[in-house]
N, C-alpha and C positions, 0 to 999 in steps of 0.2 A: 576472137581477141584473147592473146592470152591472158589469164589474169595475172595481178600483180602481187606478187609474193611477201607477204611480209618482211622487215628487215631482220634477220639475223641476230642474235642479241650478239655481243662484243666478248670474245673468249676470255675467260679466264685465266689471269695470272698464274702459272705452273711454276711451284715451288722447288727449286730445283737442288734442295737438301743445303746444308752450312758452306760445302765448300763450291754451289753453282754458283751461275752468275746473275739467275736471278733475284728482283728487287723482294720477293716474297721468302727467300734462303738467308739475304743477307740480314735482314733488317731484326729479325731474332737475336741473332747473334750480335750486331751493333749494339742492343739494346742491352744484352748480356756482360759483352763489354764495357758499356757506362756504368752498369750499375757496380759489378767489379772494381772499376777506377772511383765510384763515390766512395765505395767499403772503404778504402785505402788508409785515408785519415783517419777513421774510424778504427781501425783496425788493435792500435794499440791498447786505445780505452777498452777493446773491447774481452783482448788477453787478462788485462789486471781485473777487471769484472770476473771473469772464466776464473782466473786462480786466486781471486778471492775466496768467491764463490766456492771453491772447493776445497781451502784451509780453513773456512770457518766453518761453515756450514755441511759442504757435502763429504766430504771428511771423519770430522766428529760423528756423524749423523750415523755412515759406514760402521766405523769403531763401534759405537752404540750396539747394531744388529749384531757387530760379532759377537761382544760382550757376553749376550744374551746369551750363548750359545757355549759358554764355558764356565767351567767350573773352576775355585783355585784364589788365589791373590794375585794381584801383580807384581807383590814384590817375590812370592814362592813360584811362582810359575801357575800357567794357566791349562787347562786339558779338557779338552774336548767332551759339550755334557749331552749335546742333543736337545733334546726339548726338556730336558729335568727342570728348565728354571722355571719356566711356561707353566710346567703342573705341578710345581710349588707354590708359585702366585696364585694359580686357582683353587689352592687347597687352603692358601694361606688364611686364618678368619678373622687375623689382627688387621689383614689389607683388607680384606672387607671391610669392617670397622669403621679402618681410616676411611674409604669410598663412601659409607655412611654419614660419617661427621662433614668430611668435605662438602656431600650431597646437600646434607641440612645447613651449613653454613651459606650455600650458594643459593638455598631457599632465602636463608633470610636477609643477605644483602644485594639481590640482583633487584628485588622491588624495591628495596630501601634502596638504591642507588640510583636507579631509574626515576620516582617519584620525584626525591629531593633531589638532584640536578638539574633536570625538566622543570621544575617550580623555580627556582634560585633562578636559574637560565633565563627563566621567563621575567624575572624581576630586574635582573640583570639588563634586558633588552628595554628593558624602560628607559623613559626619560625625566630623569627627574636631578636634582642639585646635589651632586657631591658624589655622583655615580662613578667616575673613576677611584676616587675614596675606596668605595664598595668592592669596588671588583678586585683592585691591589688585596685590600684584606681576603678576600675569599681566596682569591689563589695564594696566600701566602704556607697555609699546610701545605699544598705539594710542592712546594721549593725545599720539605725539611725530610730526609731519607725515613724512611719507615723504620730503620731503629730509633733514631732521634723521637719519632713519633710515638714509638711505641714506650719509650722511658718517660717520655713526659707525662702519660697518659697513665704508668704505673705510679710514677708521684703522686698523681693528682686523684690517685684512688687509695693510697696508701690508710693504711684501717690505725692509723696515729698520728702521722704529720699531714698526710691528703685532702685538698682545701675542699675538694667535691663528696668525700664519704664525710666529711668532719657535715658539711652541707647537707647531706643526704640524711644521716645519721643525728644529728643535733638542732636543723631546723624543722625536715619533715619528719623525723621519727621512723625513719625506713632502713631497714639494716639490710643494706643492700651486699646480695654474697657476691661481689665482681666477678672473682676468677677460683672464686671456691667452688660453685656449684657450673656443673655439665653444661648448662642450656643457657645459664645466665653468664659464661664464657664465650658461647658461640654467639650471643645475641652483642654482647659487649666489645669481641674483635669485628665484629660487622659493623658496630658505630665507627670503633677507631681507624674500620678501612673505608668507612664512607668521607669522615675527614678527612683523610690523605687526602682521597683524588676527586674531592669535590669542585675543586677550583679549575681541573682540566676539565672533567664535564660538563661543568654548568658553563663554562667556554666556547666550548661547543653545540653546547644548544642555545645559549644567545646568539651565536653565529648564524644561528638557522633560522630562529624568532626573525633578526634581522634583515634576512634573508627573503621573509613573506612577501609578496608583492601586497603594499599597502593600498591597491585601485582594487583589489577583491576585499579588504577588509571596507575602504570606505563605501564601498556599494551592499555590501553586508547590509553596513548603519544604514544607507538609505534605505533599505527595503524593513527595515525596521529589526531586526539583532541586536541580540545583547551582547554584553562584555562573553557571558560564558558561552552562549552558541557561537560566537566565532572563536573564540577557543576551542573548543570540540569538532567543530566544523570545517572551519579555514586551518585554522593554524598549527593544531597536533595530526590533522590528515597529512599536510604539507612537510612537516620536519620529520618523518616515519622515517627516509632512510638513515638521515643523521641519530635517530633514535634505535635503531637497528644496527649500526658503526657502535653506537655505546653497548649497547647489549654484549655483544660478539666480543667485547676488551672486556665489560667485566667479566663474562664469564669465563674469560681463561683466564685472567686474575686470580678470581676466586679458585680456580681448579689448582693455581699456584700458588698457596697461601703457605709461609715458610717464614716470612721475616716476623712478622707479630707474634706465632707463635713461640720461636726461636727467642724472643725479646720479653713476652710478657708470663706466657704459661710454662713452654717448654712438654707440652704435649696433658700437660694435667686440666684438670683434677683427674685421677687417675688414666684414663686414655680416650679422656672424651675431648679434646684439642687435638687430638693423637690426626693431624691430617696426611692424605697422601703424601703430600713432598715431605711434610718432617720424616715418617716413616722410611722415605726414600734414601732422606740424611742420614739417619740413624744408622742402614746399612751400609750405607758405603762408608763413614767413617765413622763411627763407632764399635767398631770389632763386628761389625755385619760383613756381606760379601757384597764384593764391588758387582758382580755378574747381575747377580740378583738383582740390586738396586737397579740396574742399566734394566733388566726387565722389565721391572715395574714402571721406571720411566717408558719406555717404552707402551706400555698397555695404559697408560695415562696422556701416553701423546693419542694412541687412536683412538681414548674417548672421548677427550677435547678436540678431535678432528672430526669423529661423528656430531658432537653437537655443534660445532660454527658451521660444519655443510646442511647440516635440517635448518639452521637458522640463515644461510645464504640462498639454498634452493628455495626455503619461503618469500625472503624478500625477490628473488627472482621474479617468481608465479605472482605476488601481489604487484610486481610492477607491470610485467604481462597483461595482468587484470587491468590497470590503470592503462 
């Protein structure tokens, strides 16, 4: 008896390239085709994006590099420097300086701006009676531009008519040197930039307080938690990335500190305000050289772009971890 052969399986569909006639040749290209015809409408927004994109941004950005790379005025003409401006900046010790003051200013308002936001924020996320009240006056400094800010701030220390030295000075007996002394400058523009933009942050971390799933707080209290373990616990593990978003704005903030100085010290007491971007100003329009100044910006973009990527690659890995 012969045996019975198994069946054969069923051949496979032969693709018989874009212009065969078979169902495995055409249907790539169909699909090619629709997606082509969705682009269609698309297509417009998509140019004014492109040459946006490359008048504001990719552009200027271009100019920038060339900048770098010449010596001269713009209005004398420009001539070709090579790397001369690169190993000026690294020679230069007033830019150091400035990189130093910056440095310490960014010490001492990145905590002071993270703490009291995250606290405010957290008060904020309460419930209690007349909290819309609350929140209008908190965000009302960053509705007022950072010169505005910064002049009210120089009134109100004024060492004659100034209602807070006259205060400092007359009730507590503290002769406070505001913008005389080096450290008590930098400590003093860190309050007034913590002001500004108290009322955007702490906005944003009541967003996130808000945000907690309250079935993990009340199960907290059942198992028996206090107010500060689930703070520490539930609710600061939870709002890391929104606290991580705040980080990464003040720190290029702080790396761009230009108007308070510009308003209140103008780089003194002697050159301990003296921050990168005034220095930056200083060259390009005060009888410095515009190349230079594009340099410098320059080597201040890449190390504001090395510190937000160690601060992105971390929150990456800790969410990996999570």
């Amino acid at each position: 008896m012969t045996p019975v052969s198994a069946r054969a399986p069923a051949p496979a569909t032969v693709a018989t390239g874009p212009g065969g006639s078979g169902t495995g040749g055409t249907a790539p290209a169909r699909r090619r085709l629709r997606r082509l015809g969705e682009l269609g409408p698309a297509l417009p927004f998509l140019v004014a994006k492109v040459l946006l994109f490359g008048t504001f941004i990719a552009f200027p950005f271009a100019y920038t590099v060339y900048l770098t790379f010449q010596r001269g005025s713009l209005l004398s003409g420009l001539t070709f420097a090579g790397l001369e401006n690169y190993r000026n900046v690294l020679r230069d010790t007033l830019f150091h300086e400035t990189l130093r003051n910056t440095a310490l200013f960014m010490v001492v308002v990145i905590p002071l701006t993270i703490v009291v936001t995250c606290a405010v924020g957290l008060l904020l996320s309460s419930r209690i009676r007349g909290m819309r009240i609350y929140r209008s006056l908190i965000y009302t400094p960053s509705l007022l531009s950072i010169v505005v800010a910064g002049l009210i701030w120089k009134m109100l220390i004024d060492g004659e008519t100034g209602p807070l030295d006259r205060f400092t000075s007359g009730v507590l007996g503290l002769d406070v040197p505001w913008l005389t002394d080096g450290t008590t400058a930098i400590v003093f523009l860190s309050v007034v930039t913590l002001w500004t933009s108290i009322g955007f942050y702490s906005l944003l971390f009541m967003a996130a307080f808000n945000n907690v799933d309250l079935d993990l707080v009340d199960a907290a209290r059942i198992d028996g938690a206090g107010g500060w373990q689930i703070l520490t616990r539930i609710k600061l593990p939870l709002i890391r990335p929104v606290a991580q978003v705040v980080l990464v704005l003040v720190t290029i903030n702080a790396v761009q500190l230009f108007d308070l100085v510009y308003v209140m010290t103008q780089g003194g007491p002697g050159t301990a305000t003296y921050t990168a971007m005034w220095y930056v100003y200083q060259n390009a329009f005060n009888g410095g050289s515009v190349p230079y100044a594009a340099t410098m910006s320059l080597v201040l973009l890449l190390i504001t772009a090395v510190i937000a990527g160690i601060f992105i690659s971390r929150s990456r890995s800790e969410a990996d971890d999570v």
